[in-house]
C-alpha positions as CSV (number, residue, x, y, z in Angstrom):
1,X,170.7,96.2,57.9
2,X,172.0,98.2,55.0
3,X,169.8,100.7,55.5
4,X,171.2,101.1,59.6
5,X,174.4,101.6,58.0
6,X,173.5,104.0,55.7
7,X,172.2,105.9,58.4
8,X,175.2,105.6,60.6
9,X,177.4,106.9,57.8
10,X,175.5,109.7,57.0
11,X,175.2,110.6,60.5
12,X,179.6,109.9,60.9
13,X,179.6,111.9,57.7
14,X,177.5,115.1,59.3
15,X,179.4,114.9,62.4
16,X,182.9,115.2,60.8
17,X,181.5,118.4,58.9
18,X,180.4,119.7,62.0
19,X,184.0,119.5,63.3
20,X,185.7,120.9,60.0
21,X,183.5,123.7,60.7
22,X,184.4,124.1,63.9
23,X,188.2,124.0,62.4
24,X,187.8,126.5,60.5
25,X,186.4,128.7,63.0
26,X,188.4,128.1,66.3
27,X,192.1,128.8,66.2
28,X,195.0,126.1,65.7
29,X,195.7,125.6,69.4
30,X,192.6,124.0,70.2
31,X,192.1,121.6,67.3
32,X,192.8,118.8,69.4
33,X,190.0,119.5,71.6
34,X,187.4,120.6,68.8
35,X,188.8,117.1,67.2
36,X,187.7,115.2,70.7
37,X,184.0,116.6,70.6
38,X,183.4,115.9,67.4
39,X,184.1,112.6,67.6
40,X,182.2,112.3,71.1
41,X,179.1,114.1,69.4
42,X,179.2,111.8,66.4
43,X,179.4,108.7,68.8
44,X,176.7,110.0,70.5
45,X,174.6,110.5,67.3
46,X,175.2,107.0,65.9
47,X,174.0,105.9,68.9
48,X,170.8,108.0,68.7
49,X,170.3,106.4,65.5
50,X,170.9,103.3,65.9
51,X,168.2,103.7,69.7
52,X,166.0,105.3,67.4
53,X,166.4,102.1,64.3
54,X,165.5,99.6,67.0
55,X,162.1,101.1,68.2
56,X,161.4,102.2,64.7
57,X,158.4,100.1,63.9
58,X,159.0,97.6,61.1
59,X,156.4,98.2,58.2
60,X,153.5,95.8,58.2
61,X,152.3,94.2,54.3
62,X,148.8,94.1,53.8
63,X,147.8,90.6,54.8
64,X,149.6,91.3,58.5
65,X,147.7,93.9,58.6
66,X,144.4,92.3,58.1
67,X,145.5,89.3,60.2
68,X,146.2,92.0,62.9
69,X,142.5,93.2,62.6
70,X,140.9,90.5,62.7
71,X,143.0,89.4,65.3
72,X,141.8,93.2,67.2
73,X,138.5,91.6,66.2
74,X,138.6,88.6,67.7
75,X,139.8,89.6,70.8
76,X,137.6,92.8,71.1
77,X,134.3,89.9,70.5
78,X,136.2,87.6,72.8
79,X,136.2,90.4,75.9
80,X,132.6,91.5,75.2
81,X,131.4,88.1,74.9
82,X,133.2,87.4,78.2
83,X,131.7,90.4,79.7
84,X,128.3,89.3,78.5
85,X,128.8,85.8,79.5
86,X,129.8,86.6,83.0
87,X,126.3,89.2,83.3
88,X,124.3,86.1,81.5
89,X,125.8,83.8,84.1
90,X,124.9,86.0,87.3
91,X,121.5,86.5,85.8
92,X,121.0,82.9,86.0
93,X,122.5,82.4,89.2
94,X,120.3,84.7,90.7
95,X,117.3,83.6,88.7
96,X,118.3,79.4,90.0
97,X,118.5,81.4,93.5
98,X,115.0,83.1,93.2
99,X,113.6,79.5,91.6
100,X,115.2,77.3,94.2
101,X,113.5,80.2,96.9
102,X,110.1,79.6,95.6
103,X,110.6,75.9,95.5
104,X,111.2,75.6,99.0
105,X,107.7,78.2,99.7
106,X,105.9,76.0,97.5
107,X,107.2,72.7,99.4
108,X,106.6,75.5,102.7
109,X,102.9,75.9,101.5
110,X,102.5,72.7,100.5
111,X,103.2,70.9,103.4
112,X,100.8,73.4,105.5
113,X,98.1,72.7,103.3
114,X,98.9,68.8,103.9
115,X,98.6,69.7,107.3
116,X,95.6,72.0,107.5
117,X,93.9,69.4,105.0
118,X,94.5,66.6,107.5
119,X,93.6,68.7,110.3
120,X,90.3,69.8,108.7
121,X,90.3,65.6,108.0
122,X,90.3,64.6,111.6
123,X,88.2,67.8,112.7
124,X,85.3,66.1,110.7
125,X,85.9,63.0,112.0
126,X,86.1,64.6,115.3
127,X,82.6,66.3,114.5
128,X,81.3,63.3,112.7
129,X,82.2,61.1,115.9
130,X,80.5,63.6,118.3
131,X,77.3,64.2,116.3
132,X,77.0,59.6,116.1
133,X,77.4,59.5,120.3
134,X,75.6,62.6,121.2
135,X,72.5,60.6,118.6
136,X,73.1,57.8,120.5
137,X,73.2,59.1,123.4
138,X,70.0,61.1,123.4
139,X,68.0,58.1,121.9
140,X,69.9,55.9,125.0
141,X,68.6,58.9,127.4
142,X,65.2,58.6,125.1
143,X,64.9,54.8,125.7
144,X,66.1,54.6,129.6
145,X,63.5,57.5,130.0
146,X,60.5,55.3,128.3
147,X,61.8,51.8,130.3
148,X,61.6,53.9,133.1
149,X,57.7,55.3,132.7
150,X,57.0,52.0,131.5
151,X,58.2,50.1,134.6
152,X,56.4,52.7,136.9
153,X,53.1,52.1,134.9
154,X,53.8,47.8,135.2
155,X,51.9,47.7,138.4
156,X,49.1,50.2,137.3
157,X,48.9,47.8,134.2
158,X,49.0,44.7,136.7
159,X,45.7,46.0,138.8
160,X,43.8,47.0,135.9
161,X,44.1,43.3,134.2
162,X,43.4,41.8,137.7
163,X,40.3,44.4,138.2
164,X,39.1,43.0,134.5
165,X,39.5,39.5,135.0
166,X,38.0,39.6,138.3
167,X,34.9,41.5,136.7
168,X,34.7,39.0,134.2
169,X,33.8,36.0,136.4
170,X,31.2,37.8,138.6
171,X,27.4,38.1,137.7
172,X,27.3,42.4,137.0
173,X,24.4,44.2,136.1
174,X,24.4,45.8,132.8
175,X,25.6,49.2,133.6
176,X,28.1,47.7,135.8
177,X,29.2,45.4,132.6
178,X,29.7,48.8,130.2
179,X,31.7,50.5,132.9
180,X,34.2,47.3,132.7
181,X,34.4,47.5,129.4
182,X,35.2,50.9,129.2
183,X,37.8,50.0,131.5
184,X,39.1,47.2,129.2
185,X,39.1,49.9,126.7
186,X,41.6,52.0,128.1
187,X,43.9,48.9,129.2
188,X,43.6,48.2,125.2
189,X,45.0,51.8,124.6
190,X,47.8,51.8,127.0
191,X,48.5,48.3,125.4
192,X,48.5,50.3,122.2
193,X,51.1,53.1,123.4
194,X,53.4,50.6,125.0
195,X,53.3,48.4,121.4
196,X,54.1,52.0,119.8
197,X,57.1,52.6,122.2
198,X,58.6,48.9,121.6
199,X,57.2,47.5,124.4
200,X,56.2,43.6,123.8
201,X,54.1,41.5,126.8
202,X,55.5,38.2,127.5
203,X,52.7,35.6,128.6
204,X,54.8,31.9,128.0
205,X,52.0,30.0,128.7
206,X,52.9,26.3,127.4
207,X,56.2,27.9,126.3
208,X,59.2,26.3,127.3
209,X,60.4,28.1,130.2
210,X,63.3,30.4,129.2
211,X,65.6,31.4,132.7
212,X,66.2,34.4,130.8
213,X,62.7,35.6,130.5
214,X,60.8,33.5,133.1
215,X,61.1,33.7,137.0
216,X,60.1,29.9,138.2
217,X,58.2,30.5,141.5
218,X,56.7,26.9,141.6
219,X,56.7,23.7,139.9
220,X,53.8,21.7,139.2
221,X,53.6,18.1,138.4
222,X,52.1,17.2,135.0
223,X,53.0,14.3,133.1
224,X,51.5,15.2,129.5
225,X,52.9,18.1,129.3
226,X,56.9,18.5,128.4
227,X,59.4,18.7,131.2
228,X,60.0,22.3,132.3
229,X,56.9,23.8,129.9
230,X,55.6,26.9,131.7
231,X,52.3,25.8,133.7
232,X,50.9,28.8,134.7
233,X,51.6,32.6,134.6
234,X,51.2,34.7,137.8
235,X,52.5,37.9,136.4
236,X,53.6,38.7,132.6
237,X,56.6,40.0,131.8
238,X,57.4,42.6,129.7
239,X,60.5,43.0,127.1
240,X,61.9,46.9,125.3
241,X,64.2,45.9,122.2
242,X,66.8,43.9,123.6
243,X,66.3,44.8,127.1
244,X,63.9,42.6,129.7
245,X,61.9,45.3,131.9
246,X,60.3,42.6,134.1
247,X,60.8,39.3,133.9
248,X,57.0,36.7,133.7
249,X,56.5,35.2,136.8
250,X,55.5,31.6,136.3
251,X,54.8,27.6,137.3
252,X,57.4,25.2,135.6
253,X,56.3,21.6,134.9
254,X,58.0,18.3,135.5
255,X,57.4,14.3,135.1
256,X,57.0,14.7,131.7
257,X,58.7,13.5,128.3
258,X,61.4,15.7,127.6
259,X,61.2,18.7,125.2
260,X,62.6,17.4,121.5
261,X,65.4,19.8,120.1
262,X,63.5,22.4,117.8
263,X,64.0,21.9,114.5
264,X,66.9,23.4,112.5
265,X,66.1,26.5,109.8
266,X,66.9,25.8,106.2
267,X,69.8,28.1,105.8
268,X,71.5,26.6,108.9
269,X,71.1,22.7,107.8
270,X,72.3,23.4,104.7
271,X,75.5,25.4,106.7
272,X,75.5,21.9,108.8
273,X,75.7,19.8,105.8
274,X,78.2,22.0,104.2
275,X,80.3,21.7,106.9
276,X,80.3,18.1,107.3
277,X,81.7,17.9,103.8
């Protein structure tokens, strides 16, 4: 403060000896309006000075000075660490952007490879499925194909046995009797490519007669045999796997004792007995 009012004085001071000059050179009449400036002029310098004392920059000591810096510091590190921050943080935005992008392809490519996995899955089941029916079916075509030849070749079968047996039971000459046996020779072979093929020859004689298997065509009376035993056989039958190709003609007798229940296999009395309990 005291040195603003130094200032002021020395500025009042110059300003009077301004005007004294300007007494001494302008005349007497027009002292009163050299006295008027001068004061206006030294008005307007004390207000120069004091204008110029209050944006005169107080002197900083040492330690504002460092505080100052450090405080220049701090906010210089402050705006390039923002600056940094904020490039960091769009890096990483775009980075989660370009991971969450491949996530969903990956969960894109995984689930079409689910699918083409599962598609290749039921293709080979598909195939699998195909190859198992079209086997079956060609061994079905295989098997209705043999039944078939074998059925036409029944009766051819049928005339050669009855041109045997009739052979048989006449008086032939010797020739005669190796022609017949050639002839039984052949039958044996065709026997032999039917057994190959699965063909089996039902002849039931004193077999209980199975409706399944038999065809009754007349019943004979014969009390020591069983009731319903096969009496005689007129024509065999002849069975393919599971599958009856002709069924055996035959005689059913009756007036006997009836047929006793067969008897029970091992595994299944014991399945009896265990059941029982």
């Amino acid at each position: 403060m005291s040195a603003r009012n130094d200032h002021t004085e020395a500025a009042a001071a110059a300003a009077s000896a301004d005007a004294e000059e300007k007494d001494v050179k302008i005349p007497v009449e027009a002292a009163d309006e050299a006295t008027g400036a001068a004061e206006t002029e030294a008005a307007q310098a004390v207000e120069a000075a004091e204008t110029a004392e209050e944006q005169e920059v107080p002197a900083m000591t040492e330690e504002e000075m460092v505080e100052a810096a450090i405080r220049a510091g701090e906010e210089a590190a402050n705006d390039d660490f923002k600056v940094k921050y904020e490039q960091v943080a769009n890096e990483l935005a775009e980075v989660r952007a370009e991971l969450e992008a491949a996530a969903d392809a990956q969960k894109e490519a995984e689930a079409k490879a689910t699918e083409a996995a599962d598609r290749a899955t039921r293709l080979q089941a598909d195939w699998e499925n195909y190859r198992r029916r079209t086997a079956a079916e060609r061994l079905a075509e295989q098997a209705r194909a043999t039944e078939k030849l074998v059925t036409a070749l029944l009766p051819v079968v049928d005339d050669i046995e009855r041109a045997i047996d009739h052979a048989r039971t006449q008086e032939l000459a010797d020739d005669f009797k190796q022609f017949v046996d050639g002839v039984d020779a052949v039958h044996a072979k065709l026997m032999g490519v039917f057994e190959h093929e699965g063909v089996e020859v039902i002849d039931p004689k004193g077999e209980a007669f199975d409706p399944l298997e038999h065809q009754a065509v007349g019943r004979v009376e014969d009390v020591e045999a069983y009731d319903e035993t096969v009496h005689d056989v007129y024509q065999k039958g002849y069975r393919m796997g599971d599958r009856i190709l002709r069924s055996a003609m035959v005689t059913v007798t009756y007036g006997g004792a009836k047929r006793p229940a067969p008897a029970e296999e091992p595994a299944e009395a014991e399945a009896s007995e265990d059941t029982e309990e």
